[in-house]
N, C-alpha and C positions, 0 to 999 in steps of 0.2 A: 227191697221193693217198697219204700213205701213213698209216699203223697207227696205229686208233685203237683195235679193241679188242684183248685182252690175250689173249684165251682160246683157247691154242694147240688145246685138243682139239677147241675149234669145227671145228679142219678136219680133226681125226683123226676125229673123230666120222660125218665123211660117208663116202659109198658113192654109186658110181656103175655103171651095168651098161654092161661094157665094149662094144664094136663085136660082139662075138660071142656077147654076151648073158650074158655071165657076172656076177655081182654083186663087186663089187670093194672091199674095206673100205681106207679110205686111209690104216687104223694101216700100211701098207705103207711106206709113206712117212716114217716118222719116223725121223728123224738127216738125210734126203735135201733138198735145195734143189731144189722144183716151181717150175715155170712152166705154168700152166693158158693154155692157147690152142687154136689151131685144130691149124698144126704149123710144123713146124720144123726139118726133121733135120738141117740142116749146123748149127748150135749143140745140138742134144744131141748129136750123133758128138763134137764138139770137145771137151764134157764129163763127156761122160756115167761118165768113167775115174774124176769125182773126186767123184762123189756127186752129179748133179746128173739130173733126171728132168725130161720135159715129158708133160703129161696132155691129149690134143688131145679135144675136144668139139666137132664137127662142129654146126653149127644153119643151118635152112633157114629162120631170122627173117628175113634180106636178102636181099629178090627171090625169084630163083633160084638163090641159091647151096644149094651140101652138098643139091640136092632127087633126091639119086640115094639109093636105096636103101644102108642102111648095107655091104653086102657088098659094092657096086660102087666105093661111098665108100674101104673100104680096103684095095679090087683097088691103086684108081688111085692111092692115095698110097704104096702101093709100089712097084707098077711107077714114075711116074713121079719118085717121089724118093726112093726108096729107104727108105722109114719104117720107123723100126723102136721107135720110142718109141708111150709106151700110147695107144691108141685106146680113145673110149667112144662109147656110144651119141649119136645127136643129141638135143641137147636144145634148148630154148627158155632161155636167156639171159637176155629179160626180159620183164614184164608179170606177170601172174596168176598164165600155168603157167611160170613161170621153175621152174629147176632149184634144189633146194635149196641146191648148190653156191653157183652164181652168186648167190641169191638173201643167203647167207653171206658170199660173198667180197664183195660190194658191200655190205653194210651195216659190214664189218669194217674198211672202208677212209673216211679221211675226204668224199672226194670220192663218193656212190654216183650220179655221172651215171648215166646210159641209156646202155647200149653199144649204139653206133652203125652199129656194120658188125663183121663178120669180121673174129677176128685178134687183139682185144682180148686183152691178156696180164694175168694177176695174176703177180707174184712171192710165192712164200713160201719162209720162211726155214727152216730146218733143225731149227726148233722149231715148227712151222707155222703160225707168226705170217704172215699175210700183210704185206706189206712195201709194196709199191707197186703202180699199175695203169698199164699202158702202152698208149695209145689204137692204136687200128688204124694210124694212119699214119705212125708213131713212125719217125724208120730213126736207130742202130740200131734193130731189134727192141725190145732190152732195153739199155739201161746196161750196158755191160761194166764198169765200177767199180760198179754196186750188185751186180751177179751173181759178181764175183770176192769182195767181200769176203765172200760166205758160203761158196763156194768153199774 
């Protein structure tokens, strides 16, 4: 899955409206190494020191997951893990009303399967090349050799 197109601003270019309804521009993000997923806080605490960001988009595509309202959505990913990396609104993933994002990050990458469940990670790189996609049921997470070297 990784990097077929070249056009970094593709990903600067997007905006997403965070968990609290804010509009979010992702030139925020530049010079920073993202991982777009659901979440994750024990790898962003572990790097969060050295430039590295996780953007969790919550979606209520599989089953019943994420079908709680977005404010109860990030009661409980605080209380129960302590999150403190960016929340956005839930979005849709894939189909029709996929999210501009995902709909971006998936054509950006060679592989653009259907994500299949919760969880599914992009890496991008510190230029906002998306870099790879890590299926839901990947363990690690992410490569710790593809996420150090941008590190």
């Amino acid at each position: 899955c990784f990097l077929k197109a070249t056009d970094a601003d593709g990903f600067y270019s997007q905006s997403a409206v965070d968990i609290d309804g804010n509009t979010v521009s992702f030139e925020k993000y530049k010079g920073k190494v993202a991982l777009v997923v659901n979440l994750l806080q024990e790898l962003y605490t572990k790097h969060q020191g050295r430039g590295f960001r996780i953007l969790a988009f919550p979606s209520s595509q599989f089953e019943t997951q994420e079908s709680e309202p977005e404010s109860v959505i990030k009661q409980n990913l605080i209380e129960k893990y302590g999150a403190s990396f960016d929340m956005f609104s839930k979005v849709d993933v894939n189909g029709e009303n996929a999210s501009p994002l995902y709909k971006y990050l998936q054509s950006a990458l060679a592989d653009p399967v259907e994500i299949t469940w919760n969880f599914a990670k992009f890496l991008i790189d510190r230029h906002g090349k998306p870099y790879k996609r890590y299926m839901p049921d990947v363990a690690p997470i992410v490569s710790p050799s593809d996420l150090l070297q941008f590190l």
